[in-house]
N, C-alpha and C positions, 0 to 999 in steps of 0.2 A: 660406752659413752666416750666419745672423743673434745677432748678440751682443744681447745682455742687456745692463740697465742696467748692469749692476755692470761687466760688461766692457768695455765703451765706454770710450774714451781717445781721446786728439789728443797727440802727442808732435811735438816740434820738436828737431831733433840740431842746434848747429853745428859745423860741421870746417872749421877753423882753416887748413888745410894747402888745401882747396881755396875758404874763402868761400865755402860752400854750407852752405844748409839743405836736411836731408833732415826731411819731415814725415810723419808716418805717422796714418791718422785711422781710429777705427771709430764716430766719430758722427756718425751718418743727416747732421744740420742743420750740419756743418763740411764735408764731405763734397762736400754740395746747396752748398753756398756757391763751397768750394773748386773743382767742377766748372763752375760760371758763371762763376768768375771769367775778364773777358775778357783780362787780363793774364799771365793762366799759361798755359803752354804746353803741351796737351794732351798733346801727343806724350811729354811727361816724365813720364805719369801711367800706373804700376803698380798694375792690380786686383789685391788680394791674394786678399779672398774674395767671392761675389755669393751671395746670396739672390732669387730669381723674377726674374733678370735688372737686378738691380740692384745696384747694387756696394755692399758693405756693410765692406771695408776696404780702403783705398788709400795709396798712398806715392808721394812725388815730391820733387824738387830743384826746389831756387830759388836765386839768384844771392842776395847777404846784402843787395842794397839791395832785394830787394824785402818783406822782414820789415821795417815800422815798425810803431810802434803802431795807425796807422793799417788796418791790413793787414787786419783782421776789420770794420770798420767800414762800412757800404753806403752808395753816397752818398745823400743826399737830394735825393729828386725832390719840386718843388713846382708846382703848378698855375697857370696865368696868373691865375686870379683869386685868388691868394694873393699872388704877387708883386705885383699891385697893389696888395691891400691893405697888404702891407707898404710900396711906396714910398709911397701916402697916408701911412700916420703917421708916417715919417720926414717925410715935408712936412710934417706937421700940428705935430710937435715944431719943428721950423724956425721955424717963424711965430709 
């Protein structure tokens, strides 16, 4: 089953009683994020419904330290020739 703009949501439950978040998503790009992430634990991840072999709403538990703001954010990868150029002009302000 594939949802429609309109339909599309990402909800976050917390319960109090276990310090767990239950998250339930039907948007594609939370989804794709949520499934790479290498710190969630596959095994805890309910397909609700799939469209052409691809899951199009899922839900899973998280322990509450792993919700920070941080949590949606990707890290940033930078190229050796960036990092240099950034230590150059930290040198370059230095002098």
């Amino acid at each position: 089953m594939k949802y429609s703009k309109e339909e599309q949501e990402t909800n976050f439950i917390y319960e109090a009683a276990t310090d767990q978040w239950t998250i339930y998503s039907s948007v594609p790009s939370h989804i794709k994020s949520f499934m790479k992430n290498p710190i969630l634990n596959k095994e805890n991840f309910k397909v609700l419904t799939e469209h052409e072999g691809k899951p199009t709403g899922i839900e899973f538990k998280v322990e509450n330290a792993f919700v920070t703001k941080n949590f949606f954010k990707k890290k940033r990868t930078i190229s050796e020739e960036h990092k240099q150029a950034l230590r150059k002009g930290r040198l370059e302000k230095r002098a």
